[in-house]
VMD Tcl script that draws the C-alpha trace (Angstrom):
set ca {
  {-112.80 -51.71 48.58}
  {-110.71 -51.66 51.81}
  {-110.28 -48.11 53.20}
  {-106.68 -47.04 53.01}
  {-105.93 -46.27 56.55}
  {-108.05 -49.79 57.22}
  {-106.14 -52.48 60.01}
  {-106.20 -55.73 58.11}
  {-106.23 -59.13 60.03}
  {-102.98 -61.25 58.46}
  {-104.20 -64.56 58.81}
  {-100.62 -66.00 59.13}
  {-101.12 -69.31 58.09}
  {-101.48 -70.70 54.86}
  {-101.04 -74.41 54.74}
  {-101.36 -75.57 51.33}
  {-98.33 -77.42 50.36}
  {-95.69 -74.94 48.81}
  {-98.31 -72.31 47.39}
  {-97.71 -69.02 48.32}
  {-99.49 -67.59 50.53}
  {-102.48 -65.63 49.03}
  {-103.06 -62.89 51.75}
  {-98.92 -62.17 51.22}
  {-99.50 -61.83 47.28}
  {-102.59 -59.91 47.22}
  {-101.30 -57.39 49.59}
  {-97.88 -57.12 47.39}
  {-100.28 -55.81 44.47}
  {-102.61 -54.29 46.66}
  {-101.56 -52.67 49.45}
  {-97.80 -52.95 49.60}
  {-97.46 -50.94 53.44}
  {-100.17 -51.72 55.01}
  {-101.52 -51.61 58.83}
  {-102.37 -55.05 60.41}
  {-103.12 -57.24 63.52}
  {-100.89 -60.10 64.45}
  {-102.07 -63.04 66.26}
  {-100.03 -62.58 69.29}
  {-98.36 -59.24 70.85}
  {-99.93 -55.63 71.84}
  {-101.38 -53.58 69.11}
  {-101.23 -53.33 65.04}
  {-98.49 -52.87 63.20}
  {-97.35 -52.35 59.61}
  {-96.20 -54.87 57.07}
  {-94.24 -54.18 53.89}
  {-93.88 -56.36 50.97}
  {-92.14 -55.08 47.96}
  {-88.71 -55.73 47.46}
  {-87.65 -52.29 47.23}
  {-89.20 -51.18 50.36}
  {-88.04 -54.81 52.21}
  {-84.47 -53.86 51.66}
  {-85.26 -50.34 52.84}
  {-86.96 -50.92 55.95}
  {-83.83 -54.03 56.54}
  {-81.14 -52.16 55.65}
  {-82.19 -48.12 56.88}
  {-80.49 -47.32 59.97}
  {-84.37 -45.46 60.88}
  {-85.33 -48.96 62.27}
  {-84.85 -50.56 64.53}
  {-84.59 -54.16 65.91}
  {-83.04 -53.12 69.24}
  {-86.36 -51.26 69.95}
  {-88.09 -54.55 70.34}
  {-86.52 -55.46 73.69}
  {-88.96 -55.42 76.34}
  {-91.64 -54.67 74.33}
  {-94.95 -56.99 73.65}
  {-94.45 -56.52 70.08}
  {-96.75 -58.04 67.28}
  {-95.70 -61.49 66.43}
  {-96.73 -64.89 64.58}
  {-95.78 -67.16 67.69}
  {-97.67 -66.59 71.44}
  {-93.89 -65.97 72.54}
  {-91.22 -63.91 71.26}
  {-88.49 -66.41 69.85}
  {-85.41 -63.91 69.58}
  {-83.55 -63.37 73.30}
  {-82.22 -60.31 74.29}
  {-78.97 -60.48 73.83}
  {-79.05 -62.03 70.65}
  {-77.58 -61.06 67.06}
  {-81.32 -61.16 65.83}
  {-81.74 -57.75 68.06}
  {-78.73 -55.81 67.81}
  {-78.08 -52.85 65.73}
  {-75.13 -51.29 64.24}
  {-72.65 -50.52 65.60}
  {-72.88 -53.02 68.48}
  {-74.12 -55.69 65.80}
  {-71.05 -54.58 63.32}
  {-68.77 -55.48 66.87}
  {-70.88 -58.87 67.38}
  {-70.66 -59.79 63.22}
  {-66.89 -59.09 62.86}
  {-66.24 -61.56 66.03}
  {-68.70 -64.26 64.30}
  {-67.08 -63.56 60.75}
  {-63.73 -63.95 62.12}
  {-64.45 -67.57 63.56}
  {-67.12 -68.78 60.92}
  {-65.43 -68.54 57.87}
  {-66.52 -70.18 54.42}
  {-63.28 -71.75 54.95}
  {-64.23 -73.71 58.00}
  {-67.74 -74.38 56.26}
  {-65.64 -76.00 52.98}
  {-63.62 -77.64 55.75}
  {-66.61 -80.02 56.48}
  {-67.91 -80.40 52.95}
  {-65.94 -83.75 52.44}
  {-67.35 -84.72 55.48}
  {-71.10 -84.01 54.59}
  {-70.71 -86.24 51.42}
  {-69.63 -88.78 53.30}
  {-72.02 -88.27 55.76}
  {-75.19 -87.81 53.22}
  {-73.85 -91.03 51.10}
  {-74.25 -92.92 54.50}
  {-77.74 -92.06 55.01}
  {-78.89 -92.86 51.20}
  {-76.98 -95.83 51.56}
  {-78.91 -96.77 55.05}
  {-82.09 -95.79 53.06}
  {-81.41 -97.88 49.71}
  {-80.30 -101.18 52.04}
  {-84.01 -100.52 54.17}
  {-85.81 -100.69 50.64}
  {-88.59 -98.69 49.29}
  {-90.06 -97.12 49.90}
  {-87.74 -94.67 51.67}
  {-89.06 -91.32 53.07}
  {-86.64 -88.14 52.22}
  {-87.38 -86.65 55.50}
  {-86.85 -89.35 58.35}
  {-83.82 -90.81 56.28}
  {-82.25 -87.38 55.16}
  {-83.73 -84.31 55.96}
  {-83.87 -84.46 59.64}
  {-80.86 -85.95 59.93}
  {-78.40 -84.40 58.12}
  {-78.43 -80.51 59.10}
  {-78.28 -81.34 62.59}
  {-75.71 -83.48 62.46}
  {-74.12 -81.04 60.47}
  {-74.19 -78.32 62.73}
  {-73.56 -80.52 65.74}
  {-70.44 -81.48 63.94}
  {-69.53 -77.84 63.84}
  {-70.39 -77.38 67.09}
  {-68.84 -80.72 68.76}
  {-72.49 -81.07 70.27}
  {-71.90 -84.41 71.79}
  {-74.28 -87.11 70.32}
  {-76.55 -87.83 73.02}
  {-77.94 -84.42 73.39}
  {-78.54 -83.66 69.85}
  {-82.20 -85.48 69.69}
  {-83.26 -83.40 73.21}
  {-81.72 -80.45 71.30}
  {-83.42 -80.65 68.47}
  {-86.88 -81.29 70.31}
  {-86.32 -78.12 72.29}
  {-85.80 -75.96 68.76}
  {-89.32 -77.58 67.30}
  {-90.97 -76.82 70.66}
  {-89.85 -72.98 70.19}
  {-91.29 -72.27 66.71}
  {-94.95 -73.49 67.34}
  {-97.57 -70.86 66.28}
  {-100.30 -72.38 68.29}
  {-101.54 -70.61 71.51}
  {-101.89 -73.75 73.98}
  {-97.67 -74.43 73.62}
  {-96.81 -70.97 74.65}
  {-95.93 -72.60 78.17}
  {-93.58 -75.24 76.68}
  {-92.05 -73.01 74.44}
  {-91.12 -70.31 76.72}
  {-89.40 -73.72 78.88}
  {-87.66 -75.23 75.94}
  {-86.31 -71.71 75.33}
  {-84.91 -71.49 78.92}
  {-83.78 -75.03 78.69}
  {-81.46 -74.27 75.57}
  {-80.69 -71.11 77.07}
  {-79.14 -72.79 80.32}
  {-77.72 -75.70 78.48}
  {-75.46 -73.53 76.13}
  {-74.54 -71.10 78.80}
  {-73.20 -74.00 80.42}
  {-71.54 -75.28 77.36}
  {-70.13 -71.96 76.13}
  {-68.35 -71.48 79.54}
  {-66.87 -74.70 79.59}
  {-65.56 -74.07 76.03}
  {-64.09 -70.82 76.89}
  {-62.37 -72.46 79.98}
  {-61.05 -75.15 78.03}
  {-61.41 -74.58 73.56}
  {-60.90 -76.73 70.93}
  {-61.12 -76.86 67.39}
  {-64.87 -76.45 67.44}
  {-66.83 -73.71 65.86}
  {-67.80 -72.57 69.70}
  {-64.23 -73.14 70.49}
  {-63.53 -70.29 67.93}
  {-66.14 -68.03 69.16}
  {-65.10 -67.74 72.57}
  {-61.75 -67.11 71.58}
  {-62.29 -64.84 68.76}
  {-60.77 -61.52 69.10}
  {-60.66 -58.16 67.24}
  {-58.32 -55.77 68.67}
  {-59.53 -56.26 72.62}
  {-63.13 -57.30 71.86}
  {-64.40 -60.73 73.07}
  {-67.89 -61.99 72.84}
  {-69.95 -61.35 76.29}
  {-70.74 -64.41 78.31}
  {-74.53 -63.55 77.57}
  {-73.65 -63.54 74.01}
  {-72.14 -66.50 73.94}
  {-74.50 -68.42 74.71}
  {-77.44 -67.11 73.20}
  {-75.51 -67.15 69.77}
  {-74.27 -70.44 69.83}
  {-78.11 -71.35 71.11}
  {-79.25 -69.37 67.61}
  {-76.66 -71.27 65.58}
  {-77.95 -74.92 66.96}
  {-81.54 -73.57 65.88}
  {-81.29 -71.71 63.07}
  {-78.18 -73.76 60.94}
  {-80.36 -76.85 61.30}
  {-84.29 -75.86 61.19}
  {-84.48 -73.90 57.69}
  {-81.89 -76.27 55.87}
  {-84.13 -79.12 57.14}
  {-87.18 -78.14 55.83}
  {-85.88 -76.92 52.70}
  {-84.12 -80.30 51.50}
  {-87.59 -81.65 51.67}
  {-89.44 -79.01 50.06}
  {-86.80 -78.75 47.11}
  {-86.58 -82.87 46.64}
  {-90.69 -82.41 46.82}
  {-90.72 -79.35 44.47}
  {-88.40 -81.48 41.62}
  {-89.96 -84.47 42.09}
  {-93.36 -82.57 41.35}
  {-91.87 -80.70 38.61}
  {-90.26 -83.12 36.23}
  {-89.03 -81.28 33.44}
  {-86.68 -79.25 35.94}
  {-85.50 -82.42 37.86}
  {-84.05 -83.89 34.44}
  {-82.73 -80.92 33.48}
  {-80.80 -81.30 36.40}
  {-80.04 -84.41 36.44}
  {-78.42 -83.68 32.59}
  {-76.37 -80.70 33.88}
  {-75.07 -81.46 37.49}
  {-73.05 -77.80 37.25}
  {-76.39 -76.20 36.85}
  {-76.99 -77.59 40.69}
  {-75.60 -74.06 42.08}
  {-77.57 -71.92 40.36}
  {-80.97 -74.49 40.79}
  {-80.50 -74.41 44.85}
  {-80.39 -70.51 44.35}
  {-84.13 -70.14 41.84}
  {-85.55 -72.86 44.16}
  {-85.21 -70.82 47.28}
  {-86.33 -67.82 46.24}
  {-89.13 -69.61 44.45}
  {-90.41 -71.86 47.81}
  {-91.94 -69.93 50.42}
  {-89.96 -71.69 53.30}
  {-91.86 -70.17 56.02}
  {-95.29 -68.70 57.37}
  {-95.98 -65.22 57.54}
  {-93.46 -63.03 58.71}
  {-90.32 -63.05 61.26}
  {-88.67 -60.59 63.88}
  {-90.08 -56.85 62.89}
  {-88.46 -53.98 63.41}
  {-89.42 -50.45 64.84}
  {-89.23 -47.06 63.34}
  {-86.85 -44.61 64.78}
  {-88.57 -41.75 62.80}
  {-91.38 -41.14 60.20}
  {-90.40 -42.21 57.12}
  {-92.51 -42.60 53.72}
  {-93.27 -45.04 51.16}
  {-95.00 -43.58 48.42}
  {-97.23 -41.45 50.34}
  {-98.24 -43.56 53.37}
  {-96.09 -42.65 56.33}
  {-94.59 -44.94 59.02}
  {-94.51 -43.06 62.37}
  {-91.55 -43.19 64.82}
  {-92.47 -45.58 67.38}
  {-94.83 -47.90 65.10}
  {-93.68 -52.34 64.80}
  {-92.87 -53.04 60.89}
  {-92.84 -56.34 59.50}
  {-91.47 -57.12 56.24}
  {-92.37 -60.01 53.85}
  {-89.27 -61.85 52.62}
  {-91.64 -64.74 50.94}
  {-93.43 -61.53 48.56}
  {-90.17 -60.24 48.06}
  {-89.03 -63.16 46.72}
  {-91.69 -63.34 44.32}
  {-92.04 -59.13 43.47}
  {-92.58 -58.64 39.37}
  {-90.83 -55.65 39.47}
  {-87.31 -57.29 40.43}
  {-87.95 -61.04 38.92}
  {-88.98 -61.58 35.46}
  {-91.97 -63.84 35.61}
  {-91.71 -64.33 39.24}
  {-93.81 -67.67 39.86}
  {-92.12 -69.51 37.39}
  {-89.28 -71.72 38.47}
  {-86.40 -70.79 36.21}
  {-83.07 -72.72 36.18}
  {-81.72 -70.05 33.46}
  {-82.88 -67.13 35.52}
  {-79.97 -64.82 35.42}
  {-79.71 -63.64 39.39}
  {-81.13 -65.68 41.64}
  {-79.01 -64.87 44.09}
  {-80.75 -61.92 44.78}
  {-83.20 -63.71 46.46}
  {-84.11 -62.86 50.22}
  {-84.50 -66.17 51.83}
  {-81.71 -65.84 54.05}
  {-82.47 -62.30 54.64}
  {-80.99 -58.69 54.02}
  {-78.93 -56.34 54.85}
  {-77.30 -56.29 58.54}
  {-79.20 -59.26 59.58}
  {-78.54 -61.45 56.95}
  {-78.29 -65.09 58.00}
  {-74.78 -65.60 59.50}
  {-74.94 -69.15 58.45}
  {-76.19 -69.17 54.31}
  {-72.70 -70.50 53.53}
  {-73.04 -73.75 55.40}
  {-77.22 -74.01 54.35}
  {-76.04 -73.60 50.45}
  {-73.31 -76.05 51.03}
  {-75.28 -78.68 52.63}
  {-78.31 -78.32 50.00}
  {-75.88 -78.56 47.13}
  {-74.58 -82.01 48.77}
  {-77.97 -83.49 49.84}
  {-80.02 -82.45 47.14}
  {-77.14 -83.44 44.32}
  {-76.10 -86.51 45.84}
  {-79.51 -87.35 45.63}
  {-80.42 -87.04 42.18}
  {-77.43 -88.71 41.10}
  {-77.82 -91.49 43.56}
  {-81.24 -92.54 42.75}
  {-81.50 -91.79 39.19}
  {-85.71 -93.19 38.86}
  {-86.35 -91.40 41.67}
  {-90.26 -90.30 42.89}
  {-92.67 -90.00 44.71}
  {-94.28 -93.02 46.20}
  {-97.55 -91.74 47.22}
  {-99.86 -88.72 45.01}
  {-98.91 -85.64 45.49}
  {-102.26 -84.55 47.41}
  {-101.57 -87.05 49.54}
  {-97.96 -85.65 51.18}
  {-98.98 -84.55 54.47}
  {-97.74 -80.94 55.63}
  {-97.37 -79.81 58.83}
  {-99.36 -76.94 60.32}
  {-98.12 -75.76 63.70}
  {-94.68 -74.95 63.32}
  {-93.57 -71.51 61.45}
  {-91.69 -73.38 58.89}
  {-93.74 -75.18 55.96}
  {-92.48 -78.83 55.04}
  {-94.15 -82.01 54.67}
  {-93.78 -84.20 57.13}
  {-92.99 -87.32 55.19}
  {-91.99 -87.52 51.78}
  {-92.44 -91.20 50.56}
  {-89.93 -91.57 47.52}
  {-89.44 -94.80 45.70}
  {-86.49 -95.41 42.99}
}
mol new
graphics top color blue
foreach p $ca { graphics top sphere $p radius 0.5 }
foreach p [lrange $ca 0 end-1] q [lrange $ca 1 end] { graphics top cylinder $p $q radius 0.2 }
display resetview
C-alpha cells in the first residue's frame, strides 16, 4: 500500500493509442488528491481527479492561476507554454474584463458565419483526396489542413505564413527535454510575429476576427497591446491544435468501432450529440495542463491543500468519473448529457473557442461519413502509428480506403 501523505511520480505519458491513461484512472479510484512530482518545474505538487473536486478547484475563487507567474511551477513540458499576459493566467475580475472584450468580438454568430465556408472548404479536400485515390490518409488530406485554415480564415492569417505558423505551435507543445531550447524560440517567434500583426490591425482593422479584437470595446475598456498579441498568438494555437488531433482520433475511434459509425451513418441528426460522447470519451491529451495555486487551505474529504501549494487537475479522469457518467468507458451515442464533458475545460477558463472546434468537427467528421460511405481503415489497427512527443495524442497517419 502507498502511504497516504506518499509523493507519487506521474509518469505523464501514456502512448497507447486512445487508451486512457492507467496512472490517471487508478489514481481517480485510488487516491483522488494526491501529492506528486512532475517531470519539469520546482517541487511536488497536488493533482485532483474527480469531477466534483475538478470543477471545484477550476471554478473556486481560492485558486489561483495568476499565482503561477514567475514561478518554476510543476509542469508536463521543460517550458512553461502559457505567457504572462495571457487569458490562460488571469483571474477574475481582470479575466471577467479580458472575456467580455473576447465574447463581444467572437461570437457564435461570426463562428456560424464561416460554417458555409468550412463545407465548402472540407468538400474540397475529400474531393482532392478521392481524385489522388486510395488509399487516402485522414490526417495529411484533412486533419491538418482544415483547422488551420479555419482559424487562419478567421484570423486573415495570410497564406504564406500559415505552414511556419503552424510549425512554431508543434515546436511549443513538445514534452521532451532536448527541445526546450527550440520551444522557448518558437514561442518568442509567435510572440513577435503577432505583436507585429495585432498592431498593424489596430492601426488599420478589417473584418477579421483580430480586426474585432482590437477594436472591441466595453464601456472604455480596450484590450492591452500585450494582450493583444498574446491572445490572438493563443487563438492561432489553440483553435487549430486540439480540433486537429481530434478529427483524427474520432474518424480513428468510428472506424475502429463499427457498430457506432453505422449508427451514425443511419441517423446524421444524431452527429451533434456523437461529437459531444466522443470527446468526453477520447482522452485528447497527455497528463495534465496549466495548474493552479491555492490561495488558502482548503479540504477534500479530509486531505488538506495548503495555501501556497501547485494543483493540477485531470480533465481526461473527469471525463471518465463513475460517479457523474453512467458506465463511463463505454461510448454511448444515447447518453443523455454529454455535454457535460470537460474537454474544453471548466469554469472561468473554459476554452474561448469550443464553438468554432464543435462546428468544424460536426462538418469534417459528417461530411466524411456521408462522403465515403465504405469507408476504413487501410492498414490494422496495431499498425496506426501514434505520436509520442507532443502533449496531444493522435496518430500520425490514418490510412483510410473507401
Amino acid at each position: 500500500m502507498t502511504p497516504p501523505d506518499a509523493v507519487r511520480t506521474c509518469p505523464v505519458r501514456h502512448d497507447n493509442a486512445l487508451e486512457p491513461d492507467p496512472f490517471l484512472s487508478r489514481m481517480r479510484t485510488e487516491a483522488p488528491v494526491t501529492r506528486v512530482r512532475m517531470p519539469y518545474g520546482e517541487g511536488d505538487c497536488w493533482l485532483v481527479t474527480r469531477y466534483a473536486d475538478v470543477q471545484t478547484v477550476t471554478s473556486d475563487r481560492r485558486f489561483s492561476r495568476a499565482a503561477l507567474i514567475g514561478t518554476d511551477f510543476p509542469r508536463i513540458t521543460p517550458a512553461p507554454i502559457a505567457q504572462s499576459e495571457a487569458i490562460n493566467l488571469m483571474d477574475p475580475p481582470t479575466l471577467n474584463r479580458v472575456r467580455k472584450l473576447i465574447l463581444k468580438a467572437f461570437t457564435t454568430r461570426k463562428v456560424e458565419e464561416v460554417r458555409p465556408w468550412t463545407r465548402r472548404t472540407v468538400d474540397g479536400l475529400l474531393d482532392a483526396m478521392a481524385e489522388r485515390g486510395r488509399p487516402g490518409d485522414i490526417v495529411a488530406d484533412l486533419a491538418d489542413r482544415l483547422p488551420l485554415m479555419s482559424i487562419c480564415e478567421l484570423l486573415a492569417i495570410p497564406g504564406d505564413d500559415r505552414l511556419r505558423l503552424r510549425g512554431w505551435a508543434m515546436t511549443m507543445m513538445s514534452m521532451n527535454a532536448a527541445d526546450r531550447a527550440s520551444a522557448v524560440a518558437a514561442k518568442a517567434s509567435l510572440r513577435a510575429y503577432f505583436t507585429e500583426l495585432t498592431a498593424e490591425r489596430r492601426r488599420a482593422p478589417g473584418d477579421d476576427l483580430i480586426s474585432a479584437l482590437a477594436t472591441a470595446r466595453v464601456g472604455d475598456e480596450m484590450l492591452e497591446e500585450a494582450e493583444l498579441a498574446v491572445l490572438a498568438m493563443l487563438l492561432l494555437v489553440t483553435g487549430h491544435d486540439t480540433t486537429t488531433y481530434e478529427i483524427s482520433n474520432i474518424v480513428f475511434t468510428l472506424l475502429t468501432r463499427p457498430a457506432h459509425l453505422e449508427r451514425l451513418r443511419a441517423d446524421p441528426a444524431l452527429l451533434p450529440r456523437a461529437v459531444e460522447e466522443l470527446l468526453r470519451h477520447i482522452p485528447f491529451r497527455q497528463g495534465v495542463g496549466i495548474p493552479r495555486v491555492a490561495l488558502e487551505d482548503v479540504d477534500f474529504d479530509g486531505v488538506t491543500i495548503r495555501a501556497g501549494d501547485v494543483v493540477h487537475v485531470s480533465y481526461l479522469t473527469a471525463n471518465r468519473d463513475d460517479e457523474v457518467f453512467d458506465r463511463p468507458d463505454e461510448l454511448d451515442f444515447g447518453r443523455e448529457d454529454p455535454a457535460g464533458h470537460m474537454t474544453f475545460g471548466y469554469g472561468s477558463h473554459h476554452c474561448l473557442g469550443s464553438h468554432l472546434a464543435r462546428m468544424t468537427l460536426q462538418v469534417a467528421v459528417g461530411t466524411l461519413i456521408a462522403r465515403f460511405p465504405g469507408l476504413r481503415l487501410a492498414v490494422p489497427e496495431h499498425e496506426v502509428r501514434w505520436n509520442t512527443e507532443s502533449i496531444w495524442r493522435y496518430p500520425r497517419a490514418l490510412p483510410v480506403t473507401w
